[in-house]
C-alpha positions as CSV (number, residue, x, y, z in Angstrom):
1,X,-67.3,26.0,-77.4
2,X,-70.9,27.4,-77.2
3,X,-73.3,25.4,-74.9
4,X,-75.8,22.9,-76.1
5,X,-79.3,22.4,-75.1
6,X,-80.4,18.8,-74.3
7,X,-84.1,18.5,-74.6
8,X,-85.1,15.2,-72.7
9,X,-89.0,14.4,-71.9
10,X,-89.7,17.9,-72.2
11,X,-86.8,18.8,-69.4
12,X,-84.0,21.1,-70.8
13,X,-80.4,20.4,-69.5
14,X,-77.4,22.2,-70.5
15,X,-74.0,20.3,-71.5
16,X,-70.8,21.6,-71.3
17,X,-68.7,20.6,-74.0
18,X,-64.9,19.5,-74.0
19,X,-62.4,21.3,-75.6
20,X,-61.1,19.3,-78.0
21,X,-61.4,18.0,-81.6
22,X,-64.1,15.4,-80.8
23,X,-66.6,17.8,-79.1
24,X,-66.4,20.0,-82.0
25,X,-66.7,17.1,-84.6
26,X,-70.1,16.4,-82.2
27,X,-71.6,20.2,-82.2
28,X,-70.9,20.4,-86.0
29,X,-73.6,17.2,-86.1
30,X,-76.6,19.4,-84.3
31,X,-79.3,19.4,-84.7
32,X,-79.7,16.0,-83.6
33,X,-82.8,13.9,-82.6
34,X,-81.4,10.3,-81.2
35,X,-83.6,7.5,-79.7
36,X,-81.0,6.6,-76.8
37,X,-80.6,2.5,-75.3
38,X,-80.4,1.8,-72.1
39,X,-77.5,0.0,-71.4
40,X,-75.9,-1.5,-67.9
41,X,-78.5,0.2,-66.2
42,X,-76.4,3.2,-65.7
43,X,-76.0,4.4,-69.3
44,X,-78.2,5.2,-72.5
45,X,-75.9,4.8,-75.8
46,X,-76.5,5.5,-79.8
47,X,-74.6,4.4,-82.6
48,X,-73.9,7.5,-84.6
49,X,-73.4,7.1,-88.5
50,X,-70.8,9.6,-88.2
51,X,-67.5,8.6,-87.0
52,X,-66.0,11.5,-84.9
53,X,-62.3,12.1,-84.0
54,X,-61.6,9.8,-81.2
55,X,-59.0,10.7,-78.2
56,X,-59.5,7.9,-75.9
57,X,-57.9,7.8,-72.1
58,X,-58.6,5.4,-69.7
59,X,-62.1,6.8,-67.6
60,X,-62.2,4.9,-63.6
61,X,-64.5,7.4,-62.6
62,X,-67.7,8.5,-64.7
63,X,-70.0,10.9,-63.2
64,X,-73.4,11.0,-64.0
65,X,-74.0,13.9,-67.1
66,X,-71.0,12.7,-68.3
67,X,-71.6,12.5,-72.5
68,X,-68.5,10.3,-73.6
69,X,-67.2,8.6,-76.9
70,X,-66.8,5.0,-77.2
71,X,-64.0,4.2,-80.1
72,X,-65.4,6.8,-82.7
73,X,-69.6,6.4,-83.4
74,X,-70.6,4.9,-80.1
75,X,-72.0,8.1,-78.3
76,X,-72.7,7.1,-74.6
77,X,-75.1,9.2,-72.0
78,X,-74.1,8.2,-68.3
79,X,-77.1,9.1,-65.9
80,X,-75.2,7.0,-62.8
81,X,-72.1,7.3,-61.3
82,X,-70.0,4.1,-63.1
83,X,-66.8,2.7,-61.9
84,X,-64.8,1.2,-64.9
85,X,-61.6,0.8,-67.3
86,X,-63.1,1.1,-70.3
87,X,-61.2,4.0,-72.7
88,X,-63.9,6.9,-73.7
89,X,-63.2,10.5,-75.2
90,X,-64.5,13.0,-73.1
91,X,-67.7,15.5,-75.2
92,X,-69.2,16.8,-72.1
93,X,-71.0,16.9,-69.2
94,X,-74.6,18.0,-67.8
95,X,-74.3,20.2,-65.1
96,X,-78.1,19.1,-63.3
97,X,-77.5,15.5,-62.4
98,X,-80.0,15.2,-60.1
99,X,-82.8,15.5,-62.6
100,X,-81.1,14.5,-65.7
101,X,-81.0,11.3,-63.5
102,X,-85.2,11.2,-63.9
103,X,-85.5,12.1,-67.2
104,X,-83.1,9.1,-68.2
105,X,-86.0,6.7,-66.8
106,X,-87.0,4.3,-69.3
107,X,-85.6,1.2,-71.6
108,X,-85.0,4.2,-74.5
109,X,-85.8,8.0,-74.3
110,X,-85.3,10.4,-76.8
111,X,-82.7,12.9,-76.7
112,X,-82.4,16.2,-78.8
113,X,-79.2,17.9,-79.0
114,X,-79.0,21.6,-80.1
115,X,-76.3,24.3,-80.3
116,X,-77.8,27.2,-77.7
């Protein structure tokens, strides 16, 4: 899978993409521009008109940078560690926590995928 660039508040971050059917569903999609929700105070999340291939396991752990599927059109953005037993399908993951962390600030923030 090649890399994508996630453009955030003018900050660039590079995700790491799964291999498996659902990432590549998800790069297939890019560009994409999405106004992300804050949600839980721990997560920003979109509801995609596309529905991608879903390949759901139980998550107990999430790490922050962690992009994750919820069923098979709600795209979730973790920016905070999250303890929980919902079922998500892994996309990827973004390598700079730290300061993905700050540019996740904010009740909604937008997010611009693209292939690298």
């Amino acid at each position: 899978m090649h890399p994508i660039t996630v453009t955030i508040a003018k900050e660039i971050f590079e995700l790491s993409l799964e291999n498996n059917a659902s990432a590549q569903a998800f790069s297939e999609l890019l560009p994409l521009e999405l106004e992300m929700v804050d949600v839980n105070g721990n997560e920003k999340f979109y509801l995609l008109a596309d529905h991608l291939p879903s390949q759901e396991r139980c998550s107990c752990l999430i790490k922050a940078g962690d992009l994750l599927l919820c069923q098979t059109n709600e795209l979730t953005f973790f920016y905070d560690d999250s303890k929980t037993c919902f079922k998500y399908t892994y996309l990827g993951h973004v390598k700079d926590s730290q300061n993905f962390r700050k540019a996740m600030t904010g009740k909604t923030v937008t997010v611009i995928f693209e292939e690298k």
